[in-house]
Residue, then its C-alpha position, 0 to 999 in steps of 0.5 A: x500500500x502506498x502511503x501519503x504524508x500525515x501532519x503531526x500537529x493537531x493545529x491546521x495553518x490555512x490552506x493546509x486542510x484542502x493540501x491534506x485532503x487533495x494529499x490523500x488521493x493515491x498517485x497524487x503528491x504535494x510533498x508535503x508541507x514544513x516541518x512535515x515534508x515527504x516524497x509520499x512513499x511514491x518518488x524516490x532517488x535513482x539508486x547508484x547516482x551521486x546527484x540527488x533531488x531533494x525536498x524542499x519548500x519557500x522557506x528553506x529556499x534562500x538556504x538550500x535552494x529551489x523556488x520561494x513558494x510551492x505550486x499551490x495558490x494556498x496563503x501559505x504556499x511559501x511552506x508547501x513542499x515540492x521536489x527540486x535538484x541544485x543543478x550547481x552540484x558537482x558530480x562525482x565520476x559514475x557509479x553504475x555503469x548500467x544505467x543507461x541514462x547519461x551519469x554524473x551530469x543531471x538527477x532522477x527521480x523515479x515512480x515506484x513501479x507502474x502496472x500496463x496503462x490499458x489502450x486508454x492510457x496514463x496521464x501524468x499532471x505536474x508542475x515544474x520550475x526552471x531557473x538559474x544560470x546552471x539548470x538547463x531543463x527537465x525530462x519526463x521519461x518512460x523507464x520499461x524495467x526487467x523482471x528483475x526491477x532493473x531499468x531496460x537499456x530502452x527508455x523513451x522520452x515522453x516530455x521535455x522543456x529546456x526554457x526557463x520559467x522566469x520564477x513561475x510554475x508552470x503546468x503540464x501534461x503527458x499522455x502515454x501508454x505502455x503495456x509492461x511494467x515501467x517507471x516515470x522518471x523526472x530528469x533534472x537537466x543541468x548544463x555541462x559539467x565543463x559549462x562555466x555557468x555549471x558554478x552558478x546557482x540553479x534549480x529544476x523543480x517538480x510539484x504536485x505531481x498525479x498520476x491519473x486516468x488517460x481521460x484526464x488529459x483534455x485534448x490529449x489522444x493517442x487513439x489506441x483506445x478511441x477517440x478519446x474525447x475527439x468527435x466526428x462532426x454531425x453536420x457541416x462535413x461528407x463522411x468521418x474519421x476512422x480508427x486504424x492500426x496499419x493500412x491495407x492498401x501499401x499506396x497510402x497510409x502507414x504501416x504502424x502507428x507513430x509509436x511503433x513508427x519510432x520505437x518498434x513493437x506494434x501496440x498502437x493506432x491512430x485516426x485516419x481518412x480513408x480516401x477509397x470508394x466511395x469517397x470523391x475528390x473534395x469529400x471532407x471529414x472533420x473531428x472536433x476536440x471538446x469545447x476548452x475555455x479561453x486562453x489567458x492573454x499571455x497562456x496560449x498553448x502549443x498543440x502538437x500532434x504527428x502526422x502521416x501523408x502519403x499517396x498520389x492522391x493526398x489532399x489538405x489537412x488543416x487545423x482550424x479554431x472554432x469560437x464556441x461563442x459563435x459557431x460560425x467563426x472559424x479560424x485557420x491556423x494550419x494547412x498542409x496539402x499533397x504528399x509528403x512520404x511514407x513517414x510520420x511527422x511532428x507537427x506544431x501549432x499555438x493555440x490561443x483565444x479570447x473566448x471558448x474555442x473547440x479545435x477541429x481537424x479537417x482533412x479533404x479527400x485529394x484527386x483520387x483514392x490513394x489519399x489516407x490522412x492520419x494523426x496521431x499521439x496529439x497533445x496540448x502543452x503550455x506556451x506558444x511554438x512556432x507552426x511546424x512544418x515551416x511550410x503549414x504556416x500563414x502567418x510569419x512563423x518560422x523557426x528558421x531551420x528550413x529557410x527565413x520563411x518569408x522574412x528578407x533583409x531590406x534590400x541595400x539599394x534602399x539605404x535603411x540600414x547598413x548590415x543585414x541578419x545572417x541566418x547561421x548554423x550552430x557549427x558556424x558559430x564556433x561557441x558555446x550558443x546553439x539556436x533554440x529550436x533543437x538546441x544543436x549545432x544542427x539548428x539555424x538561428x538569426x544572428x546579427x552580422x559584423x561588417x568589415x568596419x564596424x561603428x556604432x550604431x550600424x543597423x540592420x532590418x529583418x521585415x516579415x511579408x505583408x500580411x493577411x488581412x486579419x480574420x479576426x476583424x481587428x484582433x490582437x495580436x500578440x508576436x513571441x520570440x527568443x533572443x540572446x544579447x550577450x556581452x562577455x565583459x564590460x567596457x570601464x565606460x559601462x554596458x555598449x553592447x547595442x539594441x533590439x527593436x521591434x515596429x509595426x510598418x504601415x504604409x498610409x493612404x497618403x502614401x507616408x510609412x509609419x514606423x511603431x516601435x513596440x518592443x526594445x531592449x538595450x545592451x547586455x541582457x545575458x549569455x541564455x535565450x531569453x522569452x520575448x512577447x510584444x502585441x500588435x494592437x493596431x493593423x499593420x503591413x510587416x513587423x520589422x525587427x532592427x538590431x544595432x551594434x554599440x560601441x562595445x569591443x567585447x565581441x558581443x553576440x545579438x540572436x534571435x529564434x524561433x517567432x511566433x503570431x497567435x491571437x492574444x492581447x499579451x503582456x510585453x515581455x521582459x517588462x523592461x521591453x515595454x516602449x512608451x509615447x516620449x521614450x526616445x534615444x535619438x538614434x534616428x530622429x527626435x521620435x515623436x519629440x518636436x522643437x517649440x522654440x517660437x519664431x526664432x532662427x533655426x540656429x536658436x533650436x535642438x537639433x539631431x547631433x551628426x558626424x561632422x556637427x556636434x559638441x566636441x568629445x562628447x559621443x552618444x550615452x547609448x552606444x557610445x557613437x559620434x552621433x545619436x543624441x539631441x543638444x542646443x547650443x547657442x550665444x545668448x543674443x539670439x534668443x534674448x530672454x527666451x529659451x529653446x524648447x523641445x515639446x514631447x508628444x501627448x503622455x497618458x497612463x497605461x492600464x495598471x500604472x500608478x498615478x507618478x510616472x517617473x522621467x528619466x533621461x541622461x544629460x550633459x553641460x558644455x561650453x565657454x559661457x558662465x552657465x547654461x539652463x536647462x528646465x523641465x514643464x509639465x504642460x496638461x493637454x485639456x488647459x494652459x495650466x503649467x509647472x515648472x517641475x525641475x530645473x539646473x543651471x550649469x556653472x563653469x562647464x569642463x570644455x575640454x570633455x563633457x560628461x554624461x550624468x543621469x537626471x529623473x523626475x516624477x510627473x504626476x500623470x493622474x491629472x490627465x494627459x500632459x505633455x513635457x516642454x524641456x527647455x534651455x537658455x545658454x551664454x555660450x554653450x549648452x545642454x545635450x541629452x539622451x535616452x528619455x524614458x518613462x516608468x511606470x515607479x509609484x512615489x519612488x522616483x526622488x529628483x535627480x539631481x537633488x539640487x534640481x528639484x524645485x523644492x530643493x531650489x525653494x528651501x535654499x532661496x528661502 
């Protein structure tokens, strides 16, 4: 009999009562809960290994390692129990030579022993977490074992992330059948033991872990005992899907199913048109899923499934999502047609929708009667992916193994850019980097090139192909990627390594291109693949990602992978990402900034700094480049008593933003005069009401070398929309600036420098 824990104290913490009597369940564990942890009789350590999975909780976290908090949603989920490896332990040389998984790198955990599933299958529900420099994934394997309870050479990988979970769990099924006797095994995956990062603190961890019923995986089928909750259409289609185990016609269909196309053996079936009489050309069959609820903004899920299409006469397999709120609404989102090989393929698709959705397979009989479709082992997983085969995708997609799908550098006679992304194999890197589709040398990523001389600032520009008209009449969507920006070491001057953006290209009636910027990052941001999300919420023609080179000598290293569209109005990711009205650093125009200095020569205004026109020794603060900044400089008798202006665009609070927004930006006195003035107003949109909100004046400026320095101020946005007017008066020199931005910081945004705050300026004069 297997046994769950018991807590020993009479006094019951909230939330404990639901975790005990969830606990008491058979195949079901939460480990427990402090003081009273436990691996519920049911997982245990693989015997012979060195590294080991431990138990642990939030609040042993900061002394033992492991996340701060259980997967529960309980109050007292800093106390729940969950199992986790320290993927910073160092091995010892193997112990065993007969385990036949790789010793000595990463940590098991095994089930006790597992009786046959039955066709209808297992499904394993868990929560894990990834984190930390060293921890690179985690294995769910099916372990067959002998009569004499030792692990088969055989073993099969039913699972698998190597991607971060940023601090969250994330939930996950697996559905499987086996009809031996077997084990679960949960693999802790860390980097290479010759890895510099192996050193660095990490973790993979595993939480309330259920082994249930085959059923209990929604939207999961492996069709060996049906069609799990799968159904034929009743209407709207000419004939159904069938069950099948081989086909009997050696022109069209597979001989096996995809497990026993892989792994030997012939267990298994899968679902499957058949396309002989008396089925006609365009006869057309659909299986519906059940009805699922709507994907959270940032929740899609990525459904794979395994597909077969072989024959002269295949015709179209495609995937589309029915909105259950109106039945006649039905979406694309994968279609693939005509022959493709006597053999099974994995196919990828994201899934995401703002309402109840159900998810149809429809396939359509091909030209003549050797055109069997089948799929097989479906499954739903948290997280997009990018459609797979590259060639089922409508959207932009691309994993850029194949080819760039569409995507093209701008053409050079077009001067836009200066360089172009150069899709590049793993093995051509000569590092340590592989592409984050397969993670091999094999795999293709995007990289941004290095031209023969290379100066700061040298851009280049990736464009998707124009796209669809949206059939979701004006739906958000939401573009993810992965990226790397990567700086070995750091320049005395501080982190130079470039930037990444992405805009929405619109070409206006009037013929004028507008370019949104709707996600950027600047310099290092870390040596692993990182998760991007920027939402398009506005139509637009193409989506053009730009990289730019600093200044840094470091041999920095600027990738991305793997893009995805799904319909969703998603959160922009990393928050760091997120681009406001009136940030701007001056890297190509003054943005959606204008001069307001009124009736005066355009000698009297701010203007772009260039090559040959600009403050001397002063390069831009954000790559170090001779150019990309804004400055005035002027002698008092042009402009009198008046000063220049700079006007931002119009700024509004976000959903979520606190009242204060903070205002930031870098800035730099020069010149030969006594002093130079620089102020900031804050202008409301809806009256002439204004303020001066911070002020400096710059005494006996170092000529020979200006330096940057950091200035901020709070601006209370709660009052309604505002512009801000930045405005300077100089005897013979004045004020440069750069990279203005606006965060959303509550009240903690003291004012920089404190002798610029307009109340410190009261206090001293009074």
């Amino acid at each position: 009999k297997r046994h769950t824990y018991q807590l020993l104290e009479s006094k019951v913490f909230i939330g404990e009562d639901s975790r005990i009597r969830r606990q008491a369940r058979e195949d079901f564990c939460e480990f427990g809960i402090v003081p009273n942890l436990s691996n519920c009789n049911y997982w245990n350590n693989r015997n012979g290994t060195t590294l080991k999975w431990e138990l642990g909780a939030g609040t042993l976290s900061n002394w033992l390692g492991g996340p701060t908090k259980d997967a529960s949603v309980a109050e007292d989920a800093e106390k729940g129990g969950y199992m986790f490896f320290e993927t910073s332990l160092l091995s010892a040389p193997v112990l065993r030579v007969d385990d036949i998984i790789r010793e000595g790198q990463n940590a098991y955990v095994e089930s006790v022993m597992q009786s046959s599933t039955g066709p209808e299958g297992k499904c394993v529900q868990f929560s894990f977490a990834v984190d930390g420099l060293s921890a690179a994934g985690l294995r769910v394997i099916l372990q067959p074992v002998t009569k004499d309870n030792r692990p088969e050479g055989f073993f099969r990988v039913l699972w698998g992330t190597k991607d971060p979970t940023y601090k969250m769990w994330m939930t996950a099924e697996i559905l499987y059948t086996f009809n031996k006797e077997h084990q679960i095994v949960f693999e802790g995956v860390a980097k290479e033991l010759q890895d510099n990062f192996r050193k660095y603190r990490g973790y993979v961890a595993i939480d309330t872990v259920n082994i249930k019923n085959g059923a209990d995986c929604r939207g999961h089928c492996t069709f060996e005992g049906g069609f799990c909750r799968w159904v034929n259409d009743f209407e709207g289609d000419d004939f159904d899907w069938t069950l099948g185990r081989g086909s009997k016609n050696p022109s069209t269909g597979p001989a096996t199913d995809r497990s026993s196309f892989i792994y030997g053996g012939m267990e298994g079936g899968y679902a499957f048109i058949d396309s002989s009489y008396p089925r006609r050309p365009g006869d057309v069959a659909r299986l519906s899923s059940e009805e699922f609820d709507s994907t959270g903004p940032d929740s899609p899920m990525c459904m794979r499934f395994w597909t077969h299409m072989f024959g002269n006469g295949i015709g179209t397999l495609n995937i589309v999502l029915v909105d259950s709120q109106s039945n006649s609404n039905e979406r694309e989102l994968w279609s693939l047609s005509g022959e493709a090989g006597n053999a099974w393929y994995q196919a990828e698709v994201t899934i995401a929708s703002s309402n109840p959705f159900r998810i149809v397979l429809i396939a359509k009989v091909g030209k003549n009667s050797l055109g069997d479709i089948a799929v097989d082992d479906i499954s739903l997983t948290p997280g997009s992916c990018p459609t797979a085969p590259q060639i089922a995708a409508s959207n932009g997609d691309c994993t850029f193994e194949v080819d760039e799908c569409g995507w093209s550098n701008v053409v050079s006679r077009e001067r836009l850019d200066d360089i172009d992304w150069e899709r590049t194999s793993g093995a051509a890197l000569r590092s340590s980097v592989h592409d984050h589709t397969l993670g091999t040398e094999k795999g293709y990523l995007m990289t941004l090139s290095r031209s023969g001389v290379q100066r700061p600032g040298t851009r280049a520009w990736f464009t998707s192909r124009d796209f669809k008209p949206s059939g979701g009449g004006g739906v958000p969507r939401c573009l993810s990627f992965w990226f790397i920006m990567n700086e070995p070491f750091i320049d005395a001057a501080g982190p130079s390594l470039g930037a990444v953006s992405v805009f929405t290209k619109t070409m206006e009636k009037d013929g004028t291109i507008t370019m949104k910027p709707i996600w950027r990052l600047y310099n290092h941001q870390g040596p692993d693949w990182t998760y991007a999300q920027a939402v398009i919420t506005e139509p637009s023609d193409t989506v053009v990602i730009e990289g730019i080179w600093g200044s840094s000598r470091a041999n920095g290293f600027i990738a991305f992978d793997d893009i995805t569209f799904f319909s969703s109005a998603c959160t922009v990711f990393p928050k760091g990402a997120v681009v406001r009205p009136g940030e701007c650093h001056f890297e190509r125009d003054m943005c959606d900034w204008t001069n307001g200095t009124e009736g005066k020569p355009s000698a009297a205004a701010w203007r772009m700094a260039t090559v040959s026109r600009r403050p001397a020794n002063l390069p831009d603060k954000t790559f170090g480049a001779p150019d990309g900044y804004i400055y005035f400089d002027l002698f008092n008798q042009i402009l009198g008593s008046n000063m220049v202006r700079l006007v931002s665009p119009v700024i509004t609070i976000n959903e979520g933003d606190v009242s204060v927004l903070c205002f930031s930006f870098w800035y730099a006195a020069f010149g030969a005069g006594e002093s130079a003035i620089l102020q900031i107003t804050r202008q409301d949109n809806s009256s002439d009401s204004s303020e001066k909100i911070w002020s400096l004046e710059a005494r006996n400026m170092d000529t020979t070398r200006p330096q940057w320095m950091p200035a901020q101020v709070g601006v209370d946005a709660g009052r309604g929309p505002f512009r801000l007017y930045l405005e300077g008066q100089a005897t013979n020199g004045g004020f440069a600036i750069d990279d203005l931005s606006f965060t959303s910081s509550g009240s903690n945004c003291p004012t920089r420098p404190e002798k610029a705050g307009i109340q410190a300026q009261a206090l001293k004069s009074g």
